[in-house]
C-alpha positions in Angstrom: 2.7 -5.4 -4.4 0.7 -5.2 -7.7 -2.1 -6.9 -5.8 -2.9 -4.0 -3.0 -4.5 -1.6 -2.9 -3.3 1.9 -0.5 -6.2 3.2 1.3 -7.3 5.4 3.5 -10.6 6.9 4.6 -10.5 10.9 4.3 -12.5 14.0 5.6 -12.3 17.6 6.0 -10.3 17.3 9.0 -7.2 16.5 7.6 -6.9 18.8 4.9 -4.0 20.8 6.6 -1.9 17.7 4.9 -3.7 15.7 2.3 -2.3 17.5 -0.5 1.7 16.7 0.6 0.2 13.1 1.3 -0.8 12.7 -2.0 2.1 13.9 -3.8 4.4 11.4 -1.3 2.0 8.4 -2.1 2.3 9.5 -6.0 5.9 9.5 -5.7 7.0 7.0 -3.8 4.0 4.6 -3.9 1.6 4.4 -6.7 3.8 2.5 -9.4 4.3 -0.5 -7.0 0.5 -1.2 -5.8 -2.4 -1.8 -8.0 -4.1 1.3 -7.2 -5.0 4.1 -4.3 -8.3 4.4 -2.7 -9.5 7.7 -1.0 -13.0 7.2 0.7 -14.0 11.3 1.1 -16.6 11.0 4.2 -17.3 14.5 4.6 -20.8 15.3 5.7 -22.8 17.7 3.2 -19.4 19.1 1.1 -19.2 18.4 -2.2 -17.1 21.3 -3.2 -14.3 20.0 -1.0 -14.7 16.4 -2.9 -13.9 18.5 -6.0 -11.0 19.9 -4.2 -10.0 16.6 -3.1 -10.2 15.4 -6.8 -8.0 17.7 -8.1 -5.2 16.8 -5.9 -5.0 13.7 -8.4 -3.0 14.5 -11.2 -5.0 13.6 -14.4 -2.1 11.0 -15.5 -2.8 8.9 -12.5 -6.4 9.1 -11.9 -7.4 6.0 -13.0 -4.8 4.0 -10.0 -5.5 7.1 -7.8 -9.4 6.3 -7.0 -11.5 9.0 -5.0 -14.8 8.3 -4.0 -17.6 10.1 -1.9 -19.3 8.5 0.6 -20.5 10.8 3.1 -22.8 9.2 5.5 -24.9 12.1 7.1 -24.4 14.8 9.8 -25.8 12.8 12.9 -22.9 10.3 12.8 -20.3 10.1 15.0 -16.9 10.4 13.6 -16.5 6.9 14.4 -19.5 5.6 12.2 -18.1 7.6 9.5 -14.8 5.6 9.6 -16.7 2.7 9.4 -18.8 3.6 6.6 -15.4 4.3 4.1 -13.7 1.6 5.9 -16.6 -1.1 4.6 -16.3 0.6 1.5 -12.5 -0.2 1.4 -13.5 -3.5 2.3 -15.8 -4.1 -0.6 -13.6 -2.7 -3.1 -10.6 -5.1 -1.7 -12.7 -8.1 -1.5 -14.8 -7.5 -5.0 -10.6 -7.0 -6.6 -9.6 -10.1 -5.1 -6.8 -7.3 -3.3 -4.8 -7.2 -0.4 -4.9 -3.8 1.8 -2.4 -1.5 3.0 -4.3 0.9 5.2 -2.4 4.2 5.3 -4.0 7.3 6.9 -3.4 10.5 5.7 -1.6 12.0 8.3 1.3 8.9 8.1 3.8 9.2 6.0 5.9 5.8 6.1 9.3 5.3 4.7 10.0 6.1 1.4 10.8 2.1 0.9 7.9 0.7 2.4 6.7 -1.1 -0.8 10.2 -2.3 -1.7 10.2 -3.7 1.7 7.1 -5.4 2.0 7.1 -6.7 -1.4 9.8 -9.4 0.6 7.8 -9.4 4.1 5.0 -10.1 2.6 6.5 -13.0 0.7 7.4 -14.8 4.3 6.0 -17.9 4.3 5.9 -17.8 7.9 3.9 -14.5 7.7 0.9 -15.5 5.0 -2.4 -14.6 6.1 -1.1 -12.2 8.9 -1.4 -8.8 9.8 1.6 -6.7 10.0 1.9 -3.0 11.3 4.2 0.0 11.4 5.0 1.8 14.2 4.0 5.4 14.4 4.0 7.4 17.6 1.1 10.3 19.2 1.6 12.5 21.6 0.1 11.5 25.5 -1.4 13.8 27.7 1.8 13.9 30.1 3.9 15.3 26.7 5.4 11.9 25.9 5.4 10.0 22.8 4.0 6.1 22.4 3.5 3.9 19.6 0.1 2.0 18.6 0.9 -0.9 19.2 0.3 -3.2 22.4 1.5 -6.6 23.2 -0.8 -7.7 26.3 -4.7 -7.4 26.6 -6.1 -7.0 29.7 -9.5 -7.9 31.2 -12.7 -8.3 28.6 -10.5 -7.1 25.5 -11.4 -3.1 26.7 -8.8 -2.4 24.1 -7.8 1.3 23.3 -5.5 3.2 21.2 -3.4 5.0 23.5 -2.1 3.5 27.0 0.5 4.5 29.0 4.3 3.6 27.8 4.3 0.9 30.3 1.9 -0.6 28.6 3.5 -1.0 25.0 5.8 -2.4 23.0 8.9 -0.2 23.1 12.2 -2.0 22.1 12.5 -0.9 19.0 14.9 -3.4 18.0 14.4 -3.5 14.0 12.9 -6.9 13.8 9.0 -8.0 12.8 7.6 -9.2 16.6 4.2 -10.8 17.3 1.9 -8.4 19.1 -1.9 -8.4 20.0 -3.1 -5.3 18.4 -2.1 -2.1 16.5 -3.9 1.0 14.8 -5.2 1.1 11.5 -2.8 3.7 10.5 0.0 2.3 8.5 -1.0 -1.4 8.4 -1.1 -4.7 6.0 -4.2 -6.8 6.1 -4.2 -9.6 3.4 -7.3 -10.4 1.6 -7.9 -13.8 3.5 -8.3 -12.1 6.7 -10.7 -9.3 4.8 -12.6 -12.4 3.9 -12.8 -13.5 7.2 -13.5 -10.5 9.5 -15.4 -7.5 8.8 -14.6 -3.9 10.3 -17.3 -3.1 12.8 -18.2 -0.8 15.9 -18.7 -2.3 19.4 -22.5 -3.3 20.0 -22.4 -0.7 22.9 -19.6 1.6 22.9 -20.4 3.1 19.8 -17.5 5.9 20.0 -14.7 3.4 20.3 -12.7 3.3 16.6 -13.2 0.1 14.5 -9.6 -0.9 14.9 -10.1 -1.9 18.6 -12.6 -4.0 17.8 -11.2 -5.4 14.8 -8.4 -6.6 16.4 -10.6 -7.7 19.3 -12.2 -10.1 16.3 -8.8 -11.3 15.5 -7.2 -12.3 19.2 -10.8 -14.2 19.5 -10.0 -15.5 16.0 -6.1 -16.7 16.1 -5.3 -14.5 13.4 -1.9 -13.6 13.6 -0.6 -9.9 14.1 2.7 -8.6 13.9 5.0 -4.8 14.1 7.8 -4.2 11.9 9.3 -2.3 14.5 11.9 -1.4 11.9 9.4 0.8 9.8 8.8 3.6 11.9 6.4 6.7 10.1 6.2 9.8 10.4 2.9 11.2 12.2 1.6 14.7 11.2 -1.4 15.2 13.6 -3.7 17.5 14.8 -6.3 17.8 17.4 -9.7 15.8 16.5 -11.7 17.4 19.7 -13.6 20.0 16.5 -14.8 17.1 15.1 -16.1 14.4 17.8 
């Protein structure tokens, strides 16, 4: 997978486990991509971006990028997304690079390049999107995956449904589905070409992924779940930060 890039936009709120993601990216990861790109969007904190930086170990700091790109304090956590996820965007497209978007609270198997490396190499799966499963908590106390197989009514896509509502069998096989999360996900560079991350014109709180993969169902660009690479999801409330 020398020609991807790992990214992942990064802020304040997650630094209860960005050091333990970077040393599991470093060890697992970073040998097999073409480089790592953190996109630090924390408002009016330099400091921390010097903390962040320091994470990197100076051997690897020329795959392991980390750039600042805070936006400013009025923006909605969703905006701020955005802005790192157009930067990762840029940085693919301007590389000629694919993408392998994984946040910093996933921690995929230790494989997962290995294993793409011959997904990827599909014929039947060129110029697709694939995705990982990882699970969040509901509010009833269960667990669901991000991923969904049927839209319903004026693509009012969300992240979280009920269980009814997903894909559950895991069953170990790569299955076509209609959306996922941005959180542990493939996007090749034609489809970067093609479709640009964006918010919705007026729901301006929604995340970019729902309407991303609003763009590609409207599209026919193809989207697929390895339902065999199920991560590991170290999360924490976001209510401090919305």
């Amino acid at each position: 997978m020398q020609n991807t890039v790992i990214a992942a936009p990064i802020s304040k709120h997650k630094d209860y486990i960005l050091k333990q993601w970077v040393a599991y990216i470093i060890e697992h990861y970073i040998n097999d991509v073409h480089s790592v790109l953190l996109v630090d969007n924390t408002t009016n904190d330099k400091e921390y971006h010097k903390q962040i930086r320091k994470l990197i170990p100076e051997c690897y700091r020329e795959k392991f990028i980390v750039v600042y790109e805070p936006g400013n304090a009025k923006m909605h956590i969703t905006e701020k997304l955005l802005l790192s996820q157009q930067y990762i965007q840029r940085y693919c497209i301007e590389r000629n690079l694919n993408l392998f978007f994984i946040e910093c609270d996933i921690f995929p198997p230790k494989d997962l390049t290995q294993r793409f490396n011959s997904i990827v190499a599909m014929k039947q799966l060129r110029n697709s999107i694939i995705g990982c499963i990882y699970f969040t908590g509901s509010k009833e106390g269960s667990f669901v995956p991000f991923v969904r197989t049927g839209i319903v009514g004026n693509f009012k896509i969300m992240n979280i449904f009920s269980p009814d509502d997903f894909f559950l069998k895991i069953t170990g096989n790569i299955e076509r589905i209609d959306t996922v999360s941005f959180g542990c996900t493939f996007i090749p560079l034609s489809i970067l070409k093609a479709i640009p991350f964006r918010l919705g014109k007026q729901d301006r709180l929604a995340f970019s992924d729902t309407f991303y993969f609003e763009d590609c169902i409207i599209n026919k660009v193809p989207c697929y779940v390895h339902s065999g690479i199920i991560c590991k999801h170290v999360n924490q409330s976001w209510s401090q930060y919305v």
